[in-house]
N, C-alpha and C positions, 0 to 999 in steps of 0.2 A: 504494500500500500504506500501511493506516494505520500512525501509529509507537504505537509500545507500549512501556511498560516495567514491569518485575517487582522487585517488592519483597519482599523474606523475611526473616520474622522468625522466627529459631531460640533457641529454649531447650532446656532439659535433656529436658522432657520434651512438647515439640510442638513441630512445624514447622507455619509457615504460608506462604503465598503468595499473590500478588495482583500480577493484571496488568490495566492500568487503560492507556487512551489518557490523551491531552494537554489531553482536555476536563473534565476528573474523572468519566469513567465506568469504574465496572469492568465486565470482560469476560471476567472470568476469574477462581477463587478454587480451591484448594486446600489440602489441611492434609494430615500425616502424623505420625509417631513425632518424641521427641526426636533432634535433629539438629547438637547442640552438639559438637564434638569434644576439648570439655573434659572431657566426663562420659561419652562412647563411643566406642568403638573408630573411629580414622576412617575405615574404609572401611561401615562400618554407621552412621555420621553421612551420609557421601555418600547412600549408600542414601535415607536418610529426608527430606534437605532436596531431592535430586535427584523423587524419586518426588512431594514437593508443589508443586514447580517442575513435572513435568509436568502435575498434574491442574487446573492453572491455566492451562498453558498448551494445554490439548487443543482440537483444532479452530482453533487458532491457527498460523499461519507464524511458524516460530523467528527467521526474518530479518527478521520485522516489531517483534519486540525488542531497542529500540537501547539502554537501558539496564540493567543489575541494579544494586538497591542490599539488601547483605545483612545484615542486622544481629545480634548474639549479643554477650553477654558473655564475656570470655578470647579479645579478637580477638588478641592476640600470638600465639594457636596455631595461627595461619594462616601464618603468617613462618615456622613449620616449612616445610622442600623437599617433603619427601613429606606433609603434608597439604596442601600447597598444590597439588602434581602430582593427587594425587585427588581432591581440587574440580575441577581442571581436566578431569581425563577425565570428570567427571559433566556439565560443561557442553558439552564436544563430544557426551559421549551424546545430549544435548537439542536439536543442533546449534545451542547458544546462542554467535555470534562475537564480540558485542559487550564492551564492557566492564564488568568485573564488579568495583563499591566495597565492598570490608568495612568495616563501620561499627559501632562500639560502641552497644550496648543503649540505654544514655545516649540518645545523639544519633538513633534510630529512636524512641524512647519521647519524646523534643522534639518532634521532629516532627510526632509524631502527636496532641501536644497543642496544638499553635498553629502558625502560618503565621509568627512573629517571628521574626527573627534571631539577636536574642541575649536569655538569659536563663538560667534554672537549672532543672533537673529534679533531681526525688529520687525516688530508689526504693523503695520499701519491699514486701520479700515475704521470699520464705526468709533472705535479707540483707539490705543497705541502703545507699544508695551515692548520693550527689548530687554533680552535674557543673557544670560552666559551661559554656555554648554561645556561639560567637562567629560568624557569620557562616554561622549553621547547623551547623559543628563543635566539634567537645566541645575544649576547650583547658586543662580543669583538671577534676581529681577529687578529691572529699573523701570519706574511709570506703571502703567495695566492702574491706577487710582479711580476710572471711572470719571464720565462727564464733569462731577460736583467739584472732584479735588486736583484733575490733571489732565492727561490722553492729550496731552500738546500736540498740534499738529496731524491730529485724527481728520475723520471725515466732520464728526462733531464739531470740532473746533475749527475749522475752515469754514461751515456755516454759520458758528455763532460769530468769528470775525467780521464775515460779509453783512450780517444785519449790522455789528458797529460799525462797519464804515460808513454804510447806509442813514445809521442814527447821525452818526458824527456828521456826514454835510445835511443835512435835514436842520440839524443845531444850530449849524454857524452860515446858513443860508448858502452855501455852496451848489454848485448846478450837481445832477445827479448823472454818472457815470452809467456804462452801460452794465456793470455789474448790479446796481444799486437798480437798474428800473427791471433788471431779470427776477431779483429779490423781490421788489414789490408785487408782480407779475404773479411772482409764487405765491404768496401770502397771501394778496389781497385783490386781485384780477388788477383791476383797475385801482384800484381806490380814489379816495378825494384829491386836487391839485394843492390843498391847503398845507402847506408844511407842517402844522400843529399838529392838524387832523391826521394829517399823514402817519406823524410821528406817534402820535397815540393809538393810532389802529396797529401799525405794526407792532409794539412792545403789547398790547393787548392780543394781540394774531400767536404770537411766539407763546404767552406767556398762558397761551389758553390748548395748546399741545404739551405732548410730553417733550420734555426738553431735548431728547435724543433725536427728537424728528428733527433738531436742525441739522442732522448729519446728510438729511437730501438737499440740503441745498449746497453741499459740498461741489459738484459738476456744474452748478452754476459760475464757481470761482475759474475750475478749470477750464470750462470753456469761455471765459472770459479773460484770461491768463495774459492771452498773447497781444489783446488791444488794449485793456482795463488798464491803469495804473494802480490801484486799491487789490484788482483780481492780483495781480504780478508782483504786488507787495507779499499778501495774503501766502501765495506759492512760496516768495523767498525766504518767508519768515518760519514757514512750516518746515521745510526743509531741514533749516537750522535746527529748529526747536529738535527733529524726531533726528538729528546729527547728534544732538546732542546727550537725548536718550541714550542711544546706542554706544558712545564714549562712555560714557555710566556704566555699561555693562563689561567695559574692557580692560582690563589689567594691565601696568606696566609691561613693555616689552612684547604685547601680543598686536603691534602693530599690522603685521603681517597673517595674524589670524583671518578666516574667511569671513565675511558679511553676509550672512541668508538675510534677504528680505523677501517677505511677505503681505499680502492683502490687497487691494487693491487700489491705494494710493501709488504705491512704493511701482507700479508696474512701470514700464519702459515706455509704453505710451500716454503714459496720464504723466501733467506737467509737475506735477509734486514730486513722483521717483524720476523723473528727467532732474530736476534740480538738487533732489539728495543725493544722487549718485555723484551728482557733479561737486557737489560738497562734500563728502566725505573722499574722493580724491584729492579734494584740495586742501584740506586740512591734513591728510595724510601724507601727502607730498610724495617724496620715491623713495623707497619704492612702496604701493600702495595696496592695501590688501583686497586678496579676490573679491568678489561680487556676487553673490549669485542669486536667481529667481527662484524661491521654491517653487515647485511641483504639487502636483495632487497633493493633498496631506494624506487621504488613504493609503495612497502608495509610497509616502513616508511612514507612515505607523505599519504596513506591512514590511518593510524591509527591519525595523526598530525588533519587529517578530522574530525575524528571521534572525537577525542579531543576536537573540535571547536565546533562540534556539539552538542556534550553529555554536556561538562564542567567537566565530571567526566576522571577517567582514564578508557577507553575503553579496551575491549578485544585486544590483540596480535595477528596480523594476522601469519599466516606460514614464517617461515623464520626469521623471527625478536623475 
C-alpha cells in the first residue's frame, strides 16, 4: 500500500486539501467552505474542513494516510477540549488513524514557499503578520494584532488610510482626488456635494459596518496607485510598514535568509508587493536575500506531512 499524506489549509472562508505520495505526486485534491473555527461555529468548521478532506481523499484507502498536517490561523482554538473532540470525531468519520499536526498559517505559507529550513515569511491580506521559521517551525511572531491594535499595511489598513485621506481634504477644503471620489463611490453612490455633509455620511457609512469591511476598499488604493498621489503614498507607506514587520522577524546575521511572502497584497502584480519587494532589496542592499511566492498552502502543509513522515526532505509537490 502506497503511503500518502494530507495536507489542509483552512481559512475563514475556504478549505483546501491535498493528498500527494512521497514522490511529489498529487493524487488527490479537494476544497470546501471556510473551515477556521475562529470565524465559525465549530461543528460547521468540522463540517467544511472534514467534507475537503474527503473529496481528496475519494477513491483512496484512509489507512494509506500516514500523515495530516493542518494548517489555519488562531491555532490556540484547537487546545479548546471540545473543539479538539470535534476535529477528532471528523477524523474517525474519515476513518483517518494516523496523526494529525496543527500548524500555524505562518509555517504552511513557508513551506509552500521554499524547501529551507529556516527563514521569514510575511503575510499580507485582510491582516499582516511575519514569523521566523527555524527548522521548519514558526518560533517567533511579529504583528498578526488584528484590525484594533496593528496589521500595518494589511488590506484593512490601506482602506482605513484611503477614507483618511478622503477625510483629510474634505477638512481642509482641498479638491478630491481620484482615489477619494472611488471611496465615496463605494460608500455612499453619490452622496451630497456639501463637504460637511459629505464628511458626516462617510464617518457615519464606515462606522455603521464592521470595521474589517474596510479591507474592500483596499483595490480601490491599488488601482488608483499609479495616477493618485494619496493612492501612491498609501502603497509606499504600506510597503514600509509590512518591511518593516518582516525585519522584526529577523535575527542578526540572517541577512541572507529566504523571504516567503504571502496573501494577496505581497503578489507580483498588485502595486503593494511590487513596492515591498522593491524595498526590502533596498534596504538589504548586496547581496540581498531570496524572495519567494508561496504556493498552494495545501500543498505546503502536505509536503510539512511528508517531512514528519520521511524525517528527510521530501519531494516538492506542484506549485510550491
Amino acid at each position: 500500500m502506497l503511503d500518502l499524506v494530507l495536507g489542509l489549509d483552512i481559512g475563514g472562508t475556504s478549505s483546501r486539501a491535498l493528498v500527494g505520495d512521497l514522490r511529489g505526486r498529487v493524487v488527490g485534491s479537494g476544497s470546501a467552505g471556510g473551515g477556521n473555527p475562529n470565524s465559525h461555529p465549530p461543528r460547521q468548521a468540522v463540517a467544511e474542513v472534514t467534507a475537503a478532506a474527503a473529496a481528496a481523499m475519494n477513491g483512496l484507502e484512509a489507512g494509506s494516510v500516514r500523515r495530516v498536517v493542518l494548517g489555519m490561523a488562531g491555532i490556540s482554538k484547537m487546545t479548546d477540549p471540545q473543539v479538539a473532540e470535534l476535529f477528532d470525531e471528523g477524523w474517525r468519520a474519515l476513518d483517518l488513524r494516523c496523526p494529525v499536526r496543527v500548524v500555524s498559517d505562518c509555517e504552511v505559507a513557508f513551506a509552500a514557499g521554499t524547501a529551507a529550513a529556516d527563514g521569514t515569511v510575511l503575510i499580507a491580506g485582510t491582516g499582516a503578520i511575519a514569523a521566523r521559521v527555524e527548522r521548519h517551525r514558526q518560533v517567533a511572531t511579529i504583528g498578526g494584532h488584528g484590525w484594533l491594535l496593528g496589521d500595518e499595511g494589511s488590506a484593512f489598513w490601506l482602506g482605513r488610510e484611503a477614507v483618511r485621506a478622503l477625510l483629510r481634504a474634505l477638512d481642509r477644503g482641498e479638491p478630491v482626488g481620484e482615489l477619494g471620489r472611488a471611496v465615496r463611490a463605494e460608500l455612499l453612490g453619490t452622496g451630497p456635494d456639501d463637504a460637511d455633509a459629505l464628511r458626516k455620511q462617510l464617518i457615519a457609512a464606515v462606522n455603521g459596518r464592521a470595521p474589517i469591511a474596510l479591507a474592500e476598499l483596499a483595490p480601490l488604493v491599488t488601482a488608483a496607485s499609479g495616477t493618485d498621489a494619496d493612492a501612491r503614498d498609501i502603497v509606499a507607506r504600506a510597503a514600509a510598514v509590512l518591511a518593516d514587520t518582516a525585519a522584526g522577524a529577523r535575527r542578526p546575521g540572517e541577512e541572507r535568509a529566504p523571504i516567503v511572502l504571502a496573501g494577496g497584497l505581497t503578489a507580483d502584480g498588485n502595486p503593494v508587493g511590487a513596492a515591498l519587494r522593491a524595498e526590502l532589496v533596498r534596504r538589504a542592499g548586496s547581496p540581498a536575500p531570496e524572495l519567494h511566492a508561496a504556493g498552494p498552502g495545501a500543498a505546503g502543509a502536505a509536503w510539512l506531512a511528508a517531512l514528519d513522515l520521511t524525517g528527510d526532505e521530501p519531494a516538492r509537490y506542484p506549485g510550491i
